[in-house]
C-alpha positions in Angstrom: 8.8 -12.2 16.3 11.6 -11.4 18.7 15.1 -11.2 17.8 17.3 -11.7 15.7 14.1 -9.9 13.5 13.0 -7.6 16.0 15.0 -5.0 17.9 15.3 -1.9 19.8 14.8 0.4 16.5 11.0 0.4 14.3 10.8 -2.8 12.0 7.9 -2.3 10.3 5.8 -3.3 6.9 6.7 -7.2 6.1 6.1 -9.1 2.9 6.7 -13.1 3.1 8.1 -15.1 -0.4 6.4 -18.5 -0.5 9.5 -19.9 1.2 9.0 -17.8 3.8 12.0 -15.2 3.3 11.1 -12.2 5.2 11.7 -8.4 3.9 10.4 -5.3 5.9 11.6 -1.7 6.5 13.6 -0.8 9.3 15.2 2.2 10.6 18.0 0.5 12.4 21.7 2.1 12.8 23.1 0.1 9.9 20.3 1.8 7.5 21.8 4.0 4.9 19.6 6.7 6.0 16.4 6.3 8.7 14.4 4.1 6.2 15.8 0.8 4.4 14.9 -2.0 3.1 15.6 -5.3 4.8 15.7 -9.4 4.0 16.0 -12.2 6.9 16.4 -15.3 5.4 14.4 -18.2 6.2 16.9 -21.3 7.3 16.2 -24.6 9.2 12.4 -23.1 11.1 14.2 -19.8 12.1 15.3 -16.0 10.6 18.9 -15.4 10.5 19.6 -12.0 10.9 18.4 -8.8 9.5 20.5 -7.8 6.0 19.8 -4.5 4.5 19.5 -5.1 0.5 22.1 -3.6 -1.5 22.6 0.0 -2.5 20.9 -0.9 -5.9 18.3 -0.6 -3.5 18.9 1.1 -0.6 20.3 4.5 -1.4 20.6 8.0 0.3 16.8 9.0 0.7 14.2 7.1 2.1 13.2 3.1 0.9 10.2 1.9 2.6 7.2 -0.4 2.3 8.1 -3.2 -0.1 6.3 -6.3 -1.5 8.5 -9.1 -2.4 6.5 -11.0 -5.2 5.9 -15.0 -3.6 9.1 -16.4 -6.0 11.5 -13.3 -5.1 12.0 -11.8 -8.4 10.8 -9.1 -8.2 10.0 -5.7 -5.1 7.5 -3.0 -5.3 8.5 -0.8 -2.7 8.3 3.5 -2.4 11.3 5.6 -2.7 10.8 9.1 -1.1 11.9 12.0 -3.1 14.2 10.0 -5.6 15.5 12.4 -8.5 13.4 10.9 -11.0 10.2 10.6 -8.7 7.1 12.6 -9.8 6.5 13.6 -5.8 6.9 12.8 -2.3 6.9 9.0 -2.5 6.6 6.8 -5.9 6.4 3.3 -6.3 9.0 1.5 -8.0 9.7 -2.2 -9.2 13.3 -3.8 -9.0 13.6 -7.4 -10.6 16.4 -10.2 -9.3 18.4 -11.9 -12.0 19.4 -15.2 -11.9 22.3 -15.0 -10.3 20.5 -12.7 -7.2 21.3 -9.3 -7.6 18.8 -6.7 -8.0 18.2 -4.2 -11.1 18.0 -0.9 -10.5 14.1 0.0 -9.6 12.0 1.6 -12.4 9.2 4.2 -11.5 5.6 3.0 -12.1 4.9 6.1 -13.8 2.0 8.6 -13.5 -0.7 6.2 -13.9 -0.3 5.0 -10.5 2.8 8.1 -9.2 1.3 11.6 -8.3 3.1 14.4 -6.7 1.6 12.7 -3.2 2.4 10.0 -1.1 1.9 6.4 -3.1 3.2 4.1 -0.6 1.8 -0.1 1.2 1.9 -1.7 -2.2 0.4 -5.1 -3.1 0.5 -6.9 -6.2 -2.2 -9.6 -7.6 0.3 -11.4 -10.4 -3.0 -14.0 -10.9 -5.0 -10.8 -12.1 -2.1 -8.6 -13.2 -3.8 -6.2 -10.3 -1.6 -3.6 -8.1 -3.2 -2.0 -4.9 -1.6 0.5 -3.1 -2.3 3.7 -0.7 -2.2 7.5 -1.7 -2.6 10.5 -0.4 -3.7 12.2 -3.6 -5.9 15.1 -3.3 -8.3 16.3 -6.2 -10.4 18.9 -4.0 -11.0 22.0 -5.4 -12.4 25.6 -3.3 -16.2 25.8 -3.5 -18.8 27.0 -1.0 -20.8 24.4 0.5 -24.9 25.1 2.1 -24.2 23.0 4.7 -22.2 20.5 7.1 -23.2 17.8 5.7 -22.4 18.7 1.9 -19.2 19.3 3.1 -18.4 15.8 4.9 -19.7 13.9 1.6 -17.3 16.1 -0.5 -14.4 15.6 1.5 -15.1 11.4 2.0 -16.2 11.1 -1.3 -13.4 12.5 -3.2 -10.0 11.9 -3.2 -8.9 14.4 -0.3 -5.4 14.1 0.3 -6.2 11.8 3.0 -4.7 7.8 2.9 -7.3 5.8 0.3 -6.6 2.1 -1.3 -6.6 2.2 -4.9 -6.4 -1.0 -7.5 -5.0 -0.6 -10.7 -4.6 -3.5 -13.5 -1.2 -3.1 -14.5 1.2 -5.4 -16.3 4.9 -4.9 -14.8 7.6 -4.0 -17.1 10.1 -6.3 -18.0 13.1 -6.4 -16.3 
């Protein structure tokens, strides 16, 4: 994309509104810490520059990876090790008011949170359907006869290793 989007530090995971308004993460030097959340508004065919969102949503730890829903009111996104997080990285939703600012982000709960990575959300508002990655793991020790008993238990299960998953969920209200 080039600048003013693009620049010397990691811009990475975007999520388009239907008008085009442009939110990713970045690790640039005006991040609160390495990870934040970032808007470029779409104006007149071209992105103005990179805005990190407020500290509502952007705080000391680590904000990553958000969907911005195609009207902008509301962002899934993870936050990494939050106080009330159930692990390493939950999802959370945040909802815009009318007037533009952003709630403060409620956890998803454990239904979709574990204590491992959840993180590359996507949400399906037609069918009330999220999808996101985790790196849960449900193995347990057991002795296996061969190699390939082994490989089906490990790729069959969840391993701890990064898996899709598609949940129907209805969001909270704001």
């Amino acid at each position: 994309m080039g600048a003013p989007v693009n620049s010397e530090n990691n811009e990475f995971y975007p999520s388009l509104s239907q008008n085009n308004n442009l939110y990713f993460t970045s690790d640039a030097t005006t991040a609160t810490t390495k990870d934040d959340i970032y808007f470029c508004k779409y104006e007149n065919g071209s992105y103005q520059s990179p805005k990190p969102l407020s500290t509502i949503i952007n705080s000391n730890g680590y904000e990553f990876n958000a969907f911005i829903s195609p009207n902008e009111d509301f962002l899934i996104y993870t936050k990494y090790s939050s106080e009330d997080g159930l692990g390493s990285g939950d999802l959370y939703v945040a909802f815009k008011d009318e007037e533009g600012n952003w709630s403060k982000a409620k956890n998803l709960g454990i239904l979709i949170n574990t204590k491992f990575m959840e993180y590359c959300p996507f949400y399906d508002e037609a069918n009330e359907t999220l999808y996101f990655t985790s790196r849960r793991d449900n193995l347990v020790s057991k002795k296996f006869n061969n190699v390939p008993d082994f490989n089906q238990y490990i790729s069959g299960s969840e391993n701890g290793l990064s898996k899709i998953y598609a949940i129907r969920l209805k969001l909270p209200t704001p």
